[in-house]
KOLGU-879573 format. One record per residue: residue in one letter; x, z, y of N, C-alpha, C, O in turn. Coordinates in pm, whole numbers, plus 50000, padded with zeros to 5 digits. Each point is the difference from the previous one (the first is absolute). Example, Ala and Ser with C-alpha at 12.3 -4.5 7.8 and 13.67 -1.06 7.14 Angstrom:
BEGIN
a513195078049431499115000050119500905000050120501045006649998 s498614986250107500825000650119499235007350109500515001750111 
***
This chain:
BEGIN
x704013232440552498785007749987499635000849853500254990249930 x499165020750015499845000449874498584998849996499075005350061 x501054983049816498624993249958498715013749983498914999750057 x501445008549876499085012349976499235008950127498865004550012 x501844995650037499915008550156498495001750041499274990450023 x500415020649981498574995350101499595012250098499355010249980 x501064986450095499455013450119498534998050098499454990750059 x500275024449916498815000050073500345013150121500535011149996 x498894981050098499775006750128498685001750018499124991849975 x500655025750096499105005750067499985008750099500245012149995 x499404979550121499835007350127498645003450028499054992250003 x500955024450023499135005850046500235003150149500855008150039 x498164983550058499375009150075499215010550064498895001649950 x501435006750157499075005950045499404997450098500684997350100 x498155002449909499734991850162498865009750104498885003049957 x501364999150112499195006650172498824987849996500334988450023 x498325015249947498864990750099499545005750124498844997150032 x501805010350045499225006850077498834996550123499145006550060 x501344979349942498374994450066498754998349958498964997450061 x501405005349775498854995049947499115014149981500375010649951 x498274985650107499195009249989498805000849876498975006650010 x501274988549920499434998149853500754997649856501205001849981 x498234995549961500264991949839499754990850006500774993049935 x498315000450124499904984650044501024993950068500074987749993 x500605017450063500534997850146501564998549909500744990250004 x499485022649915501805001549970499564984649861500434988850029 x499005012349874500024990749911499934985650036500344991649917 x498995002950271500294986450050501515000250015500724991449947 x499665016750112502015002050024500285000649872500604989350003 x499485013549897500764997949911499814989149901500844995649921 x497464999550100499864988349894501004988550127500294989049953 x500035012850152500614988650069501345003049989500624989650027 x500105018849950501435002750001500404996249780500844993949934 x498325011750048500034997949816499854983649957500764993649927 x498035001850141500274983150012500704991850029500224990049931 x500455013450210501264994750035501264998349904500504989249973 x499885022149982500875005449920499904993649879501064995249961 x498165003649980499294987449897500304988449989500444994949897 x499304997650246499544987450034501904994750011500344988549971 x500475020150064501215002850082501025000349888500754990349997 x499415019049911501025001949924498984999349852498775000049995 x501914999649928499844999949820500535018249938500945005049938 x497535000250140499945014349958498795005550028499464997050107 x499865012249797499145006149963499885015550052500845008649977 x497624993550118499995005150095499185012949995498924994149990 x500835015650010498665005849997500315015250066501065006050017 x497494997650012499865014550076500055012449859499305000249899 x501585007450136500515007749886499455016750052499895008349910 x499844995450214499905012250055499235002350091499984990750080 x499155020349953499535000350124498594992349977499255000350098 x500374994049807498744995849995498745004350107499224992350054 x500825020149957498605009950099500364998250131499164995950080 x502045006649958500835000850112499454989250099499364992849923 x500555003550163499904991950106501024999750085500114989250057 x500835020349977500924996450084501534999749968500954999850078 x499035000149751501325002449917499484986149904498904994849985 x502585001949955499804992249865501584998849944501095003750043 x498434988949837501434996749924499554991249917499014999049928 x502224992950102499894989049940501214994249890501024998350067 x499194998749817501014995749932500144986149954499034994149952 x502165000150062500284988449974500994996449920501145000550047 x498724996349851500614990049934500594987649969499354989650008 x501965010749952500254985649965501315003849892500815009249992 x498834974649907501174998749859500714986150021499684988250018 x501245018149974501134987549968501245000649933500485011149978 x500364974149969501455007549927500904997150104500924992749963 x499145011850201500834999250059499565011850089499074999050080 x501765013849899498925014550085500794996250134499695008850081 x501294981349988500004994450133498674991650053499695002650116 x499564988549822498834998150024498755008850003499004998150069 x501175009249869498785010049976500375013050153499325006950076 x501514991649911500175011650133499984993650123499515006550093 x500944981349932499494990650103498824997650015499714999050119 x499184999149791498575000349972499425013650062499244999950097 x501145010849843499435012250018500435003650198499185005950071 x502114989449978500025000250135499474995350090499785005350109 x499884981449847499034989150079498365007349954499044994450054 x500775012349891498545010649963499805010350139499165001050090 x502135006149870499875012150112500554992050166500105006650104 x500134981449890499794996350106498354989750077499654997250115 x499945000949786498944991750005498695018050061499085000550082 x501565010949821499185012850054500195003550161499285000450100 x501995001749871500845001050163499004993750078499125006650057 x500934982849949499334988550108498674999249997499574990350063 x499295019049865498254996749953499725011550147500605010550021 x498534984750048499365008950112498895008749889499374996949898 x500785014550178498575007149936501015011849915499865012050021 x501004983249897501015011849909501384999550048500574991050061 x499855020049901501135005050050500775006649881499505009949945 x501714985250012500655001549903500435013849999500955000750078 x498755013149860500635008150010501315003849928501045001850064 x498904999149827501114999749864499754989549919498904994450000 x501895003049939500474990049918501035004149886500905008250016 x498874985449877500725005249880500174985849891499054993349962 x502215004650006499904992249929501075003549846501105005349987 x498174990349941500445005649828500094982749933499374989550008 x502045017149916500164986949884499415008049866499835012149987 x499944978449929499575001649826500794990349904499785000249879 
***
C-alpha cells in the first residue's frame, strides 16, 4: 500500500419518505437513520437535497481513508444501515471516488 494514498468515498442517496406526512415527520426519519450511521461507522452524514420536500430526501455520506477497500466497505455498510431504516426507502444511490 502506498504511504501517500488517500481516498475518499461519497455515497449519495436518494430516499422515498412517503409515509411521512410532514417536515416534522421526514426530519425524525432521517435524524434516526443519520444517527445511526454516525454512531455505526466513522463517516460524516448530512441531508444534501430535498430540504422542502416531505416525502423525498437525499442524503450524502462520506468517508476517508488510505485503504479505498475500507472506505467502500464503510460506504456499503451505510447504504445498508439505509436499506434497513423503516420510514425511507432507498431509491438511487450513487457512489463517487475523489
Amino acid at each position: 500500500m502506498d504511504e501517500g494514498r488517500l481516498y475518499l468515498g461519497l455515497l449519495t442517496l436518494d430516499l422515498a419518505t412517503r409515509a411521512c406526512t410532514s417536515l416534522k415527520e421526514k426530519r425524525r426519519v432521517l435524524k434516526g437513520l443519520i444517527d445511526r450511521m454516525k454512531a455505526r461507522l466513522d463517516v460524516s452524514v448530512a441531508e444534501v437535497g430535498f430540504q422542502d420536500a416531505h416525502q423525498r430526501a437525499r442524503i450524502a455520506v462520506a468517508c476517508v481513508g488510505s485503504d479505498r477497500g475500507y472506505v467502500e466497505r464503510t460506504l456499503q455498510r451505510a447504504m445498508g444501515i439505509a436499506e434497513g431504516r423503516d420510514g425511507a426507502e432507498v431509491c438511487q444511490w450513487r457512489m463517487e471516488w475523489r
